[in-house]
VOTORDREN-88894 format. One record per residue: residue number from 1; x, y, z of N, C-alpha, C in turn; residue in three letters. Coordinates in steps of 0.05 Angstrom, whole numbers, always signed. Layout:
REM VOTORDREN-88894
+------+--------+--------+--------+--------+--------+--------+--------+--------+--------+------+
: resi :     nu :     nv :     nw :    cau :    cav :    caw :     cu :     cv :     cw : resn :
+------+--------+--------+--------+--------+--------+--------+--------+--------+--------+------+
:  NUM :      X :      Y :      Z :      X :      Y :      Z :      X :      Y :      Z :  ALA :
...
+------+--------+--------+--------+--------+--------+--------+--------+--------+--------+------+
***
This chain:
REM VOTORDREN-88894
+------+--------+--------+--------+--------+--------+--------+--------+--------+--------+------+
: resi :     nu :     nv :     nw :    cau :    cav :    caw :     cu :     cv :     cw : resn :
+------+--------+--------+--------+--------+--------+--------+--------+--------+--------+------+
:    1 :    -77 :    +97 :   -279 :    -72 :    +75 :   -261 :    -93 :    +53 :   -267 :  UNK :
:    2 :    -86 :    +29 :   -275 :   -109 :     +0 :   -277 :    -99 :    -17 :   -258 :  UNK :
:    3 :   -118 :    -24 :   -245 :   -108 :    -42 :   -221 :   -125 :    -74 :   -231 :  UNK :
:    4 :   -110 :    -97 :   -231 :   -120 :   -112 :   -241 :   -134 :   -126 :   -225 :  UNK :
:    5 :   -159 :   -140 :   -243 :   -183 :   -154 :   -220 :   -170 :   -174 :   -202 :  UNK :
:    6 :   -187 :   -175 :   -174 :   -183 :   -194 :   -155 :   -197 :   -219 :   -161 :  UNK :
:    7 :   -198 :   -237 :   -142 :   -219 :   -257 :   -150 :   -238 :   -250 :   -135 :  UNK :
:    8 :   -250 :   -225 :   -123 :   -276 :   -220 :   -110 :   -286 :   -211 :   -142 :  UNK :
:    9 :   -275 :   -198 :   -155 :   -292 :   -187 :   -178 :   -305 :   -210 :   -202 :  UNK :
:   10 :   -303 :   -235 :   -197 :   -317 :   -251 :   -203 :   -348 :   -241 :   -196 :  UNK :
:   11 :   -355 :   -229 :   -171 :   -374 :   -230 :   -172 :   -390 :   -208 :   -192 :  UNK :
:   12 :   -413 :   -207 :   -194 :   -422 :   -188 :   -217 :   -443 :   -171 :   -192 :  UNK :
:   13 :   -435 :   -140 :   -208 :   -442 :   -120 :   -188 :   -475 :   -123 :   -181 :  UNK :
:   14 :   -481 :   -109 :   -154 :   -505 :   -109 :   -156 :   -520 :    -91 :   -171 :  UNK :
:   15 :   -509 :    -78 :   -181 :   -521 :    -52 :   -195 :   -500 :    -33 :   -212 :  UNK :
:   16 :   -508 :     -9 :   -229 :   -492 :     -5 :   -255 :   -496 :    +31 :   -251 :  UNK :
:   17 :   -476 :    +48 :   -243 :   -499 :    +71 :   -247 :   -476 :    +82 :   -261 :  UNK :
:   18 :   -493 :    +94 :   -288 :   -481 :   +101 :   -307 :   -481 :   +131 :   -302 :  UNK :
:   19 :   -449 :   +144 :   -306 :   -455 :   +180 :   -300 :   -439 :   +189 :   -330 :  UNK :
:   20 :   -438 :   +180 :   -349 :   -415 :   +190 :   -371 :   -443 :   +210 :   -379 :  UNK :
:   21 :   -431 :   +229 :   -385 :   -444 :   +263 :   -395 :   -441 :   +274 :   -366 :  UNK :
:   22 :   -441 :   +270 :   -342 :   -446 :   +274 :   -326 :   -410 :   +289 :   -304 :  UNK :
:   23 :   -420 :   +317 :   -294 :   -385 :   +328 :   -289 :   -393 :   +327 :   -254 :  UNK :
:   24 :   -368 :   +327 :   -245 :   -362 :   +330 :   -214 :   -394 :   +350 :   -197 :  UNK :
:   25 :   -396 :   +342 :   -180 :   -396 :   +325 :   -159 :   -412 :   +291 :   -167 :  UNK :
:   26 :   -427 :   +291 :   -196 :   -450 :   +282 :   -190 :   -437 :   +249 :   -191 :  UNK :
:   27 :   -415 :   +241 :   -208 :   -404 :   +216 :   -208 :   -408 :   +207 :   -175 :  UNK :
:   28 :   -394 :   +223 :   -158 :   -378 :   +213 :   -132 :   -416 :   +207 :   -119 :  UNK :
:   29 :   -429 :   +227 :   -118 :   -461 :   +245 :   -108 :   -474 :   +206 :   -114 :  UNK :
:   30 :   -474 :   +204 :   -129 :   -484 :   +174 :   -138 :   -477 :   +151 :   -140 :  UNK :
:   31 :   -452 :   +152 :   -129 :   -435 :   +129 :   -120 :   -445 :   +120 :    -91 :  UNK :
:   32 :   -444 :   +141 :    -78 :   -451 :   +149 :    -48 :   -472 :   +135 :    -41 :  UNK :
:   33 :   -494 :   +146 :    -56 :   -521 :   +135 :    -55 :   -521 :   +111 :    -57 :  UNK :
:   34 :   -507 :    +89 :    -81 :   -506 :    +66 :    -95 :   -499 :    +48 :    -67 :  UNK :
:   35 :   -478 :    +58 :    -57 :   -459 :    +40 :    -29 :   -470 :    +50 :     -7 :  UNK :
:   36 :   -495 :    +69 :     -1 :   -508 :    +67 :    +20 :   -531 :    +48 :    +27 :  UNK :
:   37 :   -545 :    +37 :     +0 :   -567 :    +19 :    -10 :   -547 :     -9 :    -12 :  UNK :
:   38 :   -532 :     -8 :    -20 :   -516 :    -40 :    -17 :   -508 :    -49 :     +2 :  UNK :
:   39 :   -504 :    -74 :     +7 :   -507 :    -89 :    +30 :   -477 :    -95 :    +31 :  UNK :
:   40 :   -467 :   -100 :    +51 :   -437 :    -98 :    +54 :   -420 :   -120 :    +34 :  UNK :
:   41 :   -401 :   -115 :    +19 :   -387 :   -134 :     -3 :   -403 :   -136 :    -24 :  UNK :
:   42 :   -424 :   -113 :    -31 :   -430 :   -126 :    -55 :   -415 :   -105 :    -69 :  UNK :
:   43 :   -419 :   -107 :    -96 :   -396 :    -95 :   -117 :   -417 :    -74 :   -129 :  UNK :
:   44 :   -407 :    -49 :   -133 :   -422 :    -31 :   -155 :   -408 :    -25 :   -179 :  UNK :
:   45 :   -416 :    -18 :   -196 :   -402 :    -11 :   -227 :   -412 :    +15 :   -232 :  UNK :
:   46 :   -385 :    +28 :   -234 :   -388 :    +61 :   -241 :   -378 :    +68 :   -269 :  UNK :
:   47 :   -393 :    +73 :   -286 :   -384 :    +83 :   -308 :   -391 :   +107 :   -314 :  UNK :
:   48 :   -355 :   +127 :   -319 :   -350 :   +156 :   -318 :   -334 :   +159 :   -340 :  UNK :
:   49 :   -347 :   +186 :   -345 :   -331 :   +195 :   -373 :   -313 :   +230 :   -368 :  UNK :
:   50 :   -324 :   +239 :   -344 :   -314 :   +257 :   -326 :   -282 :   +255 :   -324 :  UNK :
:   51 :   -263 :   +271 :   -337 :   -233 :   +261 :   -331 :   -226 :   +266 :   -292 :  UNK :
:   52 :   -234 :   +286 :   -282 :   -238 :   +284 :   -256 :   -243 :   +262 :   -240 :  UNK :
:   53 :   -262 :   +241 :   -247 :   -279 :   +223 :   -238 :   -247 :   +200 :   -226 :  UNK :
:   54 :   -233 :   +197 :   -231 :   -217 :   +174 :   -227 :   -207 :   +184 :   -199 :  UNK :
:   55 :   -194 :   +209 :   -207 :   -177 :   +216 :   -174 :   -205 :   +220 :   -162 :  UNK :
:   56 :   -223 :   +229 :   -155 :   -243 :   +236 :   -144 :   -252 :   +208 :   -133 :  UNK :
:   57 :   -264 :   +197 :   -147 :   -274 :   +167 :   -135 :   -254 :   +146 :   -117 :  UNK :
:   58 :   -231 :   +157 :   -134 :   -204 :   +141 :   -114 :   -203 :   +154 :    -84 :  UNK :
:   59 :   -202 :   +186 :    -82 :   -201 :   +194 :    -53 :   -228 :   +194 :    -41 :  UNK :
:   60 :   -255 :   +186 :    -56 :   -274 :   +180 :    -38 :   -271 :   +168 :    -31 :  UNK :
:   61 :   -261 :   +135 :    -40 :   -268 :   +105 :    -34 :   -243 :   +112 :     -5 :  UNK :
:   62 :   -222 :   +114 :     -8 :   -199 :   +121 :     +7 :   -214 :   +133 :    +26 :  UNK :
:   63 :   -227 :   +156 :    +33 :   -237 :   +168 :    +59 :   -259 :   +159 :    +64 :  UNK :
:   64 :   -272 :   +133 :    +52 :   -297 :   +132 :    +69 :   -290 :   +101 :    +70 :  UNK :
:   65 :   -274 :    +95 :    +57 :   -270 :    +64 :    +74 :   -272 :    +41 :    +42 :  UNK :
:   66 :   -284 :    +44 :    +33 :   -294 :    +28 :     +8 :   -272 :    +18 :     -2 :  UNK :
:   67 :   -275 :     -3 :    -19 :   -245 :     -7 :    -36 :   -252 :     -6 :    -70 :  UNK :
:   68 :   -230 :     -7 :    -82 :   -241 :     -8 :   -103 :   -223 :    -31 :   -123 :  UNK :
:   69 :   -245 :    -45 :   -133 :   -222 :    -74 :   -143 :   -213 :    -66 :   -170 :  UNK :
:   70 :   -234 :    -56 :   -187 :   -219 :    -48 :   -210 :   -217 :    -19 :   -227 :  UNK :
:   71 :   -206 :    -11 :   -238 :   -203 :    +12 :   -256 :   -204 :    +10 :   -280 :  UNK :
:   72 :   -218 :    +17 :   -302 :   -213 :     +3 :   -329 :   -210 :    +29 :   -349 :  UNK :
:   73 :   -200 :    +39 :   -360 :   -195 :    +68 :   -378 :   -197 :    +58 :   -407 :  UNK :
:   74 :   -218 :    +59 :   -420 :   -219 :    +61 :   -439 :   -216 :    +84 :   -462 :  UNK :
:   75 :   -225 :    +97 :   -481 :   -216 :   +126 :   -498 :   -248 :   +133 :   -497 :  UNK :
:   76 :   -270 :   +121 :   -487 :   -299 :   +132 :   -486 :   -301 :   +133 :   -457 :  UNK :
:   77 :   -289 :   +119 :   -432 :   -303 :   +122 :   -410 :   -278 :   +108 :   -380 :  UNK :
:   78 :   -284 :   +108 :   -370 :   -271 :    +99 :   -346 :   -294 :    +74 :   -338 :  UNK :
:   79 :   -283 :    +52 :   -325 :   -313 :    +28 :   -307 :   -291 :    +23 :   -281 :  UNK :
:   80 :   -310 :    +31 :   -263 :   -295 :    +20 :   -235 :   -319 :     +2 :   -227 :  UNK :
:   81 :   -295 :    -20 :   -210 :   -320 :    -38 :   -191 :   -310 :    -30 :   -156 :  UNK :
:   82 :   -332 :    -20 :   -155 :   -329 :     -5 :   -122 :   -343 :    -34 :   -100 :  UNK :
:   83 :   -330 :    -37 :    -85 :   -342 :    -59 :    -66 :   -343 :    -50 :    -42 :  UNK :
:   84 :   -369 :    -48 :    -23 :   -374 :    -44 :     -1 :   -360 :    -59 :    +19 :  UNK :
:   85 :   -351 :    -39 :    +42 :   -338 :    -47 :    +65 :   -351 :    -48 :    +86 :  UNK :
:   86 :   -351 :    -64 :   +106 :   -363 :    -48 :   +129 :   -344 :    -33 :   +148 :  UNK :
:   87 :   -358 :    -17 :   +163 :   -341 :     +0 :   +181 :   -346 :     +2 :   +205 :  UNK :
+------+--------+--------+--------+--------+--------+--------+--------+--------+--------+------+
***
């Protein structure tokens, strides 16, 4: 699934946390962290190489409120831009 950018994703994330080598929990484990330290609407960039990592990040963002603007699948990695909600 690629969901194509909004015009919020103009903005450029506040931060980049890279998990490719990296398997379940720890993608989601440091996402968490990333959108607890960000300030509401700013954007994070997740880059996963985990095939898990897509549905996983999709039903985090989904149960904790977050959205997510983009999905990008490349043949080395997955890049999401996760943007903080408030709640």
């Amino acid at each position: 699934m690629k969901q194509e950018p909004s015009s919020s994703t103009d903005q450029k994330p506040c931060c980049t946390i890279d998990t490719r080598g990296m398997f379940c929990p720890i993608p989601v484990y440091k996402t968490r962290q990333a959108i607890l330290e960000a300030k509401p609407d700013e954007i994070i960039e997740l880059l996963a190489d985990d095939p898990a990592s897509e549905e996983d990040i999709t039903r985090w963002a989904e149960r904790t409120g977050n959205k997510i603007l983009v999905i990008e699948k490349s043949d080395e990695f997955i890049r999401f831009l996760i943007q903080k909600t408030e709640r």
